[in-house]
C-alpha positions in Angstrom: -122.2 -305.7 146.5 -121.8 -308.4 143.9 -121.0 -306.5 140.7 -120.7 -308.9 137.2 -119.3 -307.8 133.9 -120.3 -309.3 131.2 -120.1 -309.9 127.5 -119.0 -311.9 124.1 -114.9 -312.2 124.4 -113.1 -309.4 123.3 -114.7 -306.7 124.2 -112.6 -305.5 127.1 -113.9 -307.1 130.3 -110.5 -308.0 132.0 -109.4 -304.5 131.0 -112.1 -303.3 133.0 -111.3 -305.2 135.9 -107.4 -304.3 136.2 -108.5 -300.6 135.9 -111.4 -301.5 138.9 -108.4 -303.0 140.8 -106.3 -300.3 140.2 -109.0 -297.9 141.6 -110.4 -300.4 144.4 -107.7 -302.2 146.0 -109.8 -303.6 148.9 -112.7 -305.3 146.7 -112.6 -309.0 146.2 -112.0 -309.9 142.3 -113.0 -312.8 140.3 -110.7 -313.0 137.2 -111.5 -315.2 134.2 -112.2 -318.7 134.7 -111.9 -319.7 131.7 -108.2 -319.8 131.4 -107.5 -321.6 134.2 -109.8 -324.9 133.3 -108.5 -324.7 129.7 -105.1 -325.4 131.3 -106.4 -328.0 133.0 -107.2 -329.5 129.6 -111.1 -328.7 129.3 -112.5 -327.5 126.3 -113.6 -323.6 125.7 -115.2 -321.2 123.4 -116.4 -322.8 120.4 -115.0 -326.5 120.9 -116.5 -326.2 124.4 -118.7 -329.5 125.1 -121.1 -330.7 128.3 -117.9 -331.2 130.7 -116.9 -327.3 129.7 -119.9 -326.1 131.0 -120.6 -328.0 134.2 -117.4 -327.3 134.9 -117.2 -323.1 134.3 -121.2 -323.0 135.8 -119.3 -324.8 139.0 -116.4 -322.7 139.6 -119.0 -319.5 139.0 -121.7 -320.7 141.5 -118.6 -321.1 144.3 -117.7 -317.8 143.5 -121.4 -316.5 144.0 -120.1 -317.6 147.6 -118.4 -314.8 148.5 -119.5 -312.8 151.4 -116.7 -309.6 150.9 -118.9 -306.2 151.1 -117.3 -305.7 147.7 -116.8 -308.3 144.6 -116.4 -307.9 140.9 -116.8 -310.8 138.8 -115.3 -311.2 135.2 -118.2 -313.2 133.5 -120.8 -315.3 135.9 -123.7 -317.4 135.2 -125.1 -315.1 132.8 -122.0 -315.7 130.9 -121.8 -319.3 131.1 -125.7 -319.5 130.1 -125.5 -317.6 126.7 -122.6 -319.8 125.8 -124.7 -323.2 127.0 -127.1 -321.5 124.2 -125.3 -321.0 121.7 -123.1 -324.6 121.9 -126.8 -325.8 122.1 -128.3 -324.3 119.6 -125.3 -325.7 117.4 -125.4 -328.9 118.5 -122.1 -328.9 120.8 -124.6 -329.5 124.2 -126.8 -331.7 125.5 -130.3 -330.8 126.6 -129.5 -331.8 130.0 -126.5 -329.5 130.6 -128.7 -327.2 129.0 -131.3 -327.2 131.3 -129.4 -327.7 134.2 -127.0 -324.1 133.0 -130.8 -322.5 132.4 -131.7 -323.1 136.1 -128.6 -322.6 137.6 -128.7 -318.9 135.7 -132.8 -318.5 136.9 -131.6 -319.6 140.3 -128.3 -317.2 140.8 -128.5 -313.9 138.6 -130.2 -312.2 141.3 -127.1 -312.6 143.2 -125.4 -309.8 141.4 -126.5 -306.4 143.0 -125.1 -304.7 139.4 -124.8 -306.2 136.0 -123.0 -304.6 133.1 -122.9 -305.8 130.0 -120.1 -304.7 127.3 -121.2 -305.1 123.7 -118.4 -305.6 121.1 -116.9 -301.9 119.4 -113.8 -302.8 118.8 -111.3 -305.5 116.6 -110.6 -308.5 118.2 -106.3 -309.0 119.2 -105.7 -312.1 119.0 -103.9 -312.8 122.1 -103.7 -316.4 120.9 -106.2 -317.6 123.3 -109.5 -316.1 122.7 -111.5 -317.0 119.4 -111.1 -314.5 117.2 -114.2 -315.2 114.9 -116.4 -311.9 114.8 -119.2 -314.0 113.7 -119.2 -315.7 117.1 -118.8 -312.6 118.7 -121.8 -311.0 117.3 -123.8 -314.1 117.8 -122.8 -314.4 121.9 -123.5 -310.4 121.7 -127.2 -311.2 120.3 -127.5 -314.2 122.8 -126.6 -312.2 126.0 -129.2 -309.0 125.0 -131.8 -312.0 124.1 -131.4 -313.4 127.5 -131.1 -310.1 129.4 -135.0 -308.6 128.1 -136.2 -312.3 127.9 -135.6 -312.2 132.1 -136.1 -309.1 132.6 -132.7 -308.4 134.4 -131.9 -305.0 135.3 -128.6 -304.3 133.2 -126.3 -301.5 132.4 -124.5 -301.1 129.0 -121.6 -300.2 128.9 -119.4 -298.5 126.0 -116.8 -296.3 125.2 -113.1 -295.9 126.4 -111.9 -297.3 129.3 -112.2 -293.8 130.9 -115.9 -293.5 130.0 -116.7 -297.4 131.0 -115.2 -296.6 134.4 -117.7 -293.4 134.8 -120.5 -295.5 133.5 -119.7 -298.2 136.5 -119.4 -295.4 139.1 -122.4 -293.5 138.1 -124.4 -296.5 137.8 -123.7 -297.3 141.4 -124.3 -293.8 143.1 -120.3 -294.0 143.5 -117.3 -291.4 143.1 -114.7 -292.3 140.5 -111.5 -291.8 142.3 -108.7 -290.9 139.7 -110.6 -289.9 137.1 
């Protein structure tokens, strides 16, 4: 099962995923790639550019790879697709790239047996890495639900503590919550 957690940035995703980890020791995780290219030196969030996105789609299509009977993903294609829209719709893309992140979405979000999308609820911590801007926030929110009915994909929402998150996840999968 090829489970994807999604959203704008802030809204608790990684949380998520340590509590997942915490609960499912023996599933395969994806973290956040996002970190790990921007230390590399490549562009993200807002300042993202044509090179950001090849690059993130990339490392999100390898990790669609994985054969594990069990993997969580912390953002995918879906994720990397609303932000090719939005740096397109302001200018920050090219229509290639664009086209090229809109096909590689249409070709892999099937891939992902359960996809749960977080809106935002909370303030934004700046942890000094993240954007902080609630505009943007809203506006990936808006993108991501656009995208989600536009295709059609099957989609939980998810909301609430981390507590009631982690029921929403289990219940949406036919699974026990161990723990809680």
């Amino acid at each position: 099962m090829k489970i994807l957690l999604s959203g704008a940035q802030c809204v608790g995703k990684t949380t998520l995923i340590n509590s997942l980890k915490s609960m499912h020791p023996n599933w395969v995780y994806f973290d956040e790639i996002v970190r790990k290219l921007a230390q590399k030196g490549i562009k993200v969030s807002e300042m993202g550019d044509d090179e950001t996105q090849i690059a993130i789609m990339k490392e999100h299509l390898l990790n669609l790879e994985c054969n594990a009977p069990w993997a969580v993903y912390d953002r995918g294609v879906l994720d990397c697709y609303a932000h090719s829209a939005w740096m397109y719709s302001h200018g920050k893309l090219s229509r290639d790239v664009f086209v090229k992140s809109e096909k590689d979405f249409t070709d892999n979000i099937m891939k992902y047996d359960y996809v749960f999308f977080i809106m935002p609820e909370f303030d934004i911590v700046d942890d000094g890495f993240r954007s902080v801007s609630k505009e943007f926030q809203n506006e990936m929110s808006d993108i991501f639900l656009g995208i989600l009915y536009a295709a059609g994909i099957k989609h939980t929402r998810l909301w609430g503590s981390v507590v009631e998150r982690l029921k929403q996840i289990h219940a949406s999968m036919g699974l026990n919550c161990p723990g809680l």
